[in-house]
C-alpha positions in Angstrom: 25.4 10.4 1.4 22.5 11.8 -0.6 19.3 10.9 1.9 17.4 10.1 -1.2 19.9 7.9 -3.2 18.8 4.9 -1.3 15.3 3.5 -3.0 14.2 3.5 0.9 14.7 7.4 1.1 13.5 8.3 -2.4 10.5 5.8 -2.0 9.0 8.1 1.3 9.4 10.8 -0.7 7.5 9.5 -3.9 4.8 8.7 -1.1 4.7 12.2 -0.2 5.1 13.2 -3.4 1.7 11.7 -4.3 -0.3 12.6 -1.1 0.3 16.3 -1.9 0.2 15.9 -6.1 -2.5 13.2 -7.4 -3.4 12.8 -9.9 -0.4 14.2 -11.6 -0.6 16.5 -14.1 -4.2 17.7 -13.8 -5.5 21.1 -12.3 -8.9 20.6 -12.3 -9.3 19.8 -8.3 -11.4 16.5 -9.4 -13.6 15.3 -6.4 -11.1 12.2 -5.4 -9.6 11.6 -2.2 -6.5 9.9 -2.4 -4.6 7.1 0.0 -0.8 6.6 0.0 0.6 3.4 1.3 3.8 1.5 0.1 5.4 -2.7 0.6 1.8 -4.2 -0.4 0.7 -6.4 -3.2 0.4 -10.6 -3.6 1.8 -13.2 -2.7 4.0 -12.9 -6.0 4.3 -8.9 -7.0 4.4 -6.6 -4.1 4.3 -3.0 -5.0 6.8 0.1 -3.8 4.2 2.6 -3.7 0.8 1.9 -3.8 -2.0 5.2 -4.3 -5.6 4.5 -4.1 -8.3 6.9 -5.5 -11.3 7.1 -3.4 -14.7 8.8 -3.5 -14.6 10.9 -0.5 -18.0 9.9 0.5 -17.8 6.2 0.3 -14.6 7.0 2.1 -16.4 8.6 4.7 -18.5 5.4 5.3 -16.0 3.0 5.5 -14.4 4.7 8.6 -17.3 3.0 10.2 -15.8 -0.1 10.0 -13.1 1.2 12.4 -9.2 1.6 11.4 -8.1 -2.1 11.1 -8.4 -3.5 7.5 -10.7 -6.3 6.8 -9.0 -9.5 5.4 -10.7 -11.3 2.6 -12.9 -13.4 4.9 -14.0 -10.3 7.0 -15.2 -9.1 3.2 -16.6 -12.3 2.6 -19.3 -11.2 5.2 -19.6 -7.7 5.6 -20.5 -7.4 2.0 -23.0 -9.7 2.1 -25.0 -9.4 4.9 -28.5 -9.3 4.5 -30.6 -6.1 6.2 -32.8 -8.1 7.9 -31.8 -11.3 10.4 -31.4 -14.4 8.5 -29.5 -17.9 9.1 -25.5 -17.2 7.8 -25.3 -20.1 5.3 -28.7 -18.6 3.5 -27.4 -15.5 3.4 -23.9 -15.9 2.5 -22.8 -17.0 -1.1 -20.7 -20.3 -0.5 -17.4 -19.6 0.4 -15.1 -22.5 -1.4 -13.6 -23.8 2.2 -15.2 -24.2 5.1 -18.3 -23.1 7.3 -16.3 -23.4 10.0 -13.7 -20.6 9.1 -16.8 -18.4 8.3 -18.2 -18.8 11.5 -15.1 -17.5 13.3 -15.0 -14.6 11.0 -18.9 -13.8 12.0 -17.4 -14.1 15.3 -14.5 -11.7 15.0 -16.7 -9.1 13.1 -19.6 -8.9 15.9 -16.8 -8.5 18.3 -15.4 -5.5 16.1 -18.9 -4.1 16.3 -19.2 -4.3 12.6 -21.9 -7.1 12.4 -25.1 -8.0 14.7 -25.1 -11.9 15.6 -28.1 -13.2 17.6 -29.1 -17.3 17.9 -32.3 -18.8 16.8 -32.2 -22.5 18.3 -28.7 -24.0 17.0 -28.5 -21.0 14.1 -26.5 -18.2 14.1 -28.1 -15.0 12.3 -26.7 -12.0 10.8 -28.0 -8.6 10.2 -25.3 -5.7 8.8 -24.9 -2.8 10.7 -24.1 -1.0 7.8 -23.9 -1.4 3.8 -20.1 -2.0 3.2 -19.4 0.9 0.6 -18.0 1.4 -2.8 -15.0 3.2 -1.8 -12.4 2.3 -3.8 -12.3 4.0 -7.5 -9.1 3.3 -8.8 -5.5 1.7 -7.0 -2.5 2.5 -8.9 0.7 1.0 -8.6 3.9 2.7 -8.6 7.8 1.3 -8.6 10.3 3.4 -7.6 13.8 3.3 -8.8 16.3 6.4 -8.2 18.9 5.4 -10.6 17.9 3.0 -13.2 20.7 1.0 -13.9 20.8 -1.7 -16.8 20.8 -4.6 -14.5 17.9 -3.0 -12.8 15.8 -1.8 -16.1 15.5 -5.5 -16.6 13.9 -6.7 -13.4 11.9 -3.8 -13.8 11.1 -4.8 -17.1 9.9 -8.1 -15.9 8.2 -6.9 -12.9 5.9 -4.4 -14.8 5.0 -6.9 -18.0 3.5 -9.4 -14.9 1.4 -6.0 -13.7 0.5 -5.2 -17.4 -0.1 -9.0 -18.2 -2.2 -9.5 -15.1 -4.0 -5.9 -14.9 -4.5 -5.9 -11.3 -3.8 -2.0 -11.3 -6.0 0.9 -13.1 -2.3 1.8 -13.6 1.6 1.0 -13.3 4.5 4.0 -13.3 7.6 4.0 -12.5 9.3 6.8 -10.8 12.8 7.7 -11.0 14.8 10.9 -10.3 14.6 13.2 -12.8 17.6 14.5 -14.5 19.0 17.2 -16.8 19.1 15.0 -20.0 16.5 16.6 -23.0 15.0 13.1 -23.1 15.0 11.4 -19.4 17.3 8.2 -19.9 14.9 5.6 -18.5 12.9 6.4 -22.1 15.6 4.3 -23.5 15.1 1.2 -21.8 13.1 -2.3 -22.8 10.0 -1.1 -20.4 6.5 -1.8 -21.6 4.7 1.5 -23.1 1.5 0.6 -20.9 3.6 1.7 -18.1 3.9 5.3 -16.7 7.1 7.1 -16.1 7.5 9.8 -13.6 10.6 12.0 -13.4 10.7 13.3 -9.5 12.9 15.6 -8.2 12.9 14.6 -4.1 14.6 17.0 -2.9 11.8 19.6 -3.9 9.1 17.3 -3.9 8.5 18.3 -7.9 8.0 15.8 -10.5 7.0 15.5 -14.8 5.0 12.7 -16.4 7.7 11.7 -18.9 5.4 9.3 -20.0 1.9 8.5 -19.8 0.2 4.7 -19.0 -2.4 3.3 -20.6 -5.3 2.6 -18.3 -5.3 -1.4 -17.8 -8.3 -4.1 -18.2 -9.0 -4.8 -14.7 -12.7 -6.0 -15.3 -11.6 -8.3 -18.2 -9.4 -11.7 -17.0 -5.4 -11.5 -16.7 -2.8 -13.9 -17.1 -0.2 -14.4 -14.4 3.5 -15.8 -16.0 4.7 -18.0 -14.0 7.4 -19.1 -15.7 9.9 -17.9 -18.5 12.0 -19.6 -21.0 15.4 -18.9 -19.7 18.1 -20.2 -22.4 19.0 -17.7 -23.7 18.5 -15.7 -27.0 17.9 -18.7 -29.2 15.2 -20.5 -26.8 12.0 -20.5 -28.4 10.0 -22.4 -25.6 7.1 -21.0 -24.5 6.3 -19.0 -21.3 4.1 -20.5 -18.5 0.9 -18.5 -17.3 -2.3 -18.8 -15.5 -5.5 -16.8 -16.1 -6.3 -14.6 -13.5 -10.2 -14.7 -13.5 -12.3 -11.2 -12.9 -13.7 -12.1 -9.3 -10.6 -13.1 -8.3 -8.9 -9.4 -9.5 -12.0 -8.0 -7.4 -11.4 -9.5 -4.2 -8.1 -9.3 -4.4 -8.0 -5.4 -5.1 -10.5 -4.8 -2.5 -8.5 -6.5 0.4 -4.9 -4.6 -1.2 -6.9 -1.0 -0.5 -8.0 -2.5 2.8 -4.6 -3.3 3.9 -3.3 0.2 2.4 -6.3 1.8 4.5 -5.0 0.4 7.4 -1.3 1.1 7.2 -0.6 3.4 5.4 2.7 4.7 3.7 3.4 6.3 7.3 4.1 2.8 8.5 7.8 2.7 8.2 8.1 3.1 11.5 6.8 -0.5 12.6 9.2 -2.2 11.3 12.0 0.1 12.3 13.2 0.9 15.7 12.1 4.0 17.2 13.5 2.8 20.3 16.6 3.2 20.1 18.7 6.3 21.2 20.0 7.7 17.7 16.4 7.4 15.8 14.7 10.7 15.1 12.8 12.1 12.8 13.6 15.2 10.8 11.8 17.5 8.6 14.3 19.4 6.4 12.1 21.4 4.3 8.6 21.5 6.3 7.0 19.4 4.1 7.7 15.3 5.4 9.0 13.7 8.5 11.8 11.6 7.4 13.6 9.1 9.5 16.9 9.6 10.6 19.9 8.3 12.6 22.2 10.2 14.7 25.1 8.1 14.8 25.3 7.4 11.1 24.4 11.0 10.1 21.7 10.0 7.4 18.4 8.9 6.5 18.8 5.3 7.2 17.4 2.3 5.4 14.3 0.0 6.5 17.1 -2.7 6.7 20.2 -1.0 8.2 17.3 0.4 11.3 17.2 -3.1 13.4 18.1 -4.3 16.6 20.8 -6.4 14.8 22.6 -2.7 13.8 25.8 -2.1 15.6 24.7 1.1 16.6 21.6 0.3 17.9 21.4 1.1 21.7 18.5 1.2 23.6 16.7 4.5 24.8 18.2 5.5 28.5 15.2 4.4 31.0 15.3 7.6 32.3 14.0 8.7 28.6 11.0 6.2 29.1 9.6 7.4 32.3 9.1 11.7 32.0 6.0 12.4 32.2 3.2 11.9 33.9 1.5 9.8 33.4 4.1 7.7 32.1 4.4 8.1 28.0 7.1 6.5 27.2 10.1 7.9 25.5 11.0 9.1 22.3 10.3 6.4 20.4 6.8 6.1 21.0 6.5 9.4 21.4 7.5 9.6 17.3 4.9 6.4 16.6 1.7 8.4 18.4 3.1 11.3 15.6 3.3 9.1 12.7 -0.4 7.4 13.6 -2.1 11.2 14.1 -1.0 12.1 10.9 -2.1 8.9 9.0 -5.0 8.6 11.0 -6.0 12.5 9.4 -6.0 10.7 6.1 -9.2 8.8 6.8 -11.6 11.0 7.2 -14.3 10.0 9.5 -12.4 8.0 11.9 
């Protein structure tokens, strides 16, 4: 079985892909430093691949605020905490739910060291350690399908109108592997021309823009479609949508690059099981650390690699306790890898 047939195998290596290669297509070694992570999106469109465009600098000052992402309420009062001590509820715009929840997220940020609390009678002031920095220039999103059948062309189709409609993203692509054809065949299909289409070979890590996007609005309002008419070709009925206001599109692309910041694409491995005896990792051409499992003879999937496998047998104890002092075995031993080399990708932590 071709490693890279499943969309598990080719999506790792689109991640890769884009770590070494963005933005594709240009030479000119622009000043951007660039974040890979993949699985992350809303609550109704998650993403394959998502690649974030950073300025290096800002970058830079947002390791300060550790490793771990900040959720949206973390946000909510990191970025606007005054420089000098003053009571919470004066210095923070209103929230739209409760004190209460912003109380325990002053709490969990002056425990992360990222906020300075102090009481004044019954009040709780704030003062910011630091200025929470523009980091974030641009988040692209990327869907990745190695062999774009017809049934799939059309959930794709679907999938990237709602990203086009909604302009969450600087930019959508798809990926798909690249073939010999004159004209790559996923040209052909009902996509919408906003959309990018990248033509990757995995096995060499090379790929073509086949087709360029068009950047998308994301400081003007969206829609969401939340509905479609579904009966058939003569069913005229309108779709159903929702606008997707600017401050929401703000918030909610700042706390998507936090959560790619923190993770990573790297983070296959947690919900996998590095555990067990036949998972290793393999690196066939120097280039990529790819999961693999001994007793099927392949790159495995994120689904098939689960306790609930029929294969899956837990590492030997003796495995867990060389070394001293005790590391573990294998398996963690392959997670402290993993977390070195995303950790490298955040500079300044």
């Amino acid at each position: 079985m071709d490693a890279y047939t499943a969309e598990f195998g080719f999506e790792l290596r689109t991640c890769r892909w884009a770590e070494r290669e963005w933005p594709p297509g240009e030479t000119d070694g622009a000043d951007t430093a660039v974040l890979v992570a993949r699985q992350l999106g809303t609550t109704r469109r998650r993403w394959d691949t998502i690649v974030l465009e950073c300025d290096p600098e800002g970058l830079r000052r947002r390791a300060r605020f550790g490793p771990d992402r900040l959720d949206s309420d973390l946000l909510h009062v990191v970025r606007n905490a005054p420089d000098e001590w003053c009571y919470y509820r004066d210095a923070l715009p209103d929230p739209g739910y409760p004190w209460r929840y912003v109380r325990e997220s002053i709490h969990e940020a002056a425990d992360r060291g990222i906020l300075e609390t102090r009481k004044s009678g019954n009040r709780i002031e704030i003062r910011r350690q630091w200025a929470y920095p523009d980091w974030l220039e641009r988040l692209v999103a990327i869907e990745n399908k190695p062999d774009l059948d017809a049934s799939a062309a059309r959930a794709l189709g679907s999938q990237l109108e709602y990203d086009v409609a909604v302009g969450l993203a600087d930019e959508a692509w798809v990926a798909t592997r690249r073939t010999d054809e004159p004209v790559e065949p996923v040209l052909f299909e009902d996509l919408p021309v906003e959309a990018g289409v990248l033509a990757l070979e995995p096995d060499d890590l090379t790929a073509e823009v086949a087709w360029y996007p068009r950047s998308l609005p994301v400081t003007e309002p969206g829609t969401r479609i939340l509905e479609r008419p579904d009966g058939g070709e003569r069913d005229g009925s309108a779709a159903r949508f929702e606008y997707a206001d600017t401050d929401w599109k703000v918030d909610k692309r700042l706390a998507i690059a936090e959560r790619a910041y923190e993770r990573g694409w790297r983070s296959f491995v947690d919900t996998m099981r590095p555990d067990c005896r036949h998972f290793e990792l393999r690196d066939p051409d120097g280039s990529q650390a790819l999961p693999y499992c001994a007793a099927k003879g392949r790159c495995q999937t994120a689904a098939e690699c689960a306790g609930s496998c029929p294969e899956f047998e837990p590492e030997p104890p003796a495995w867990r306790t060389r070394g001293w002092p005790i590391e573990g075995g294998p398996g963690k031993r392959l997670r402290r890898l993993l977390e070195e080399r995303r950790r490298r990708r955040r500079p300044g932590l």
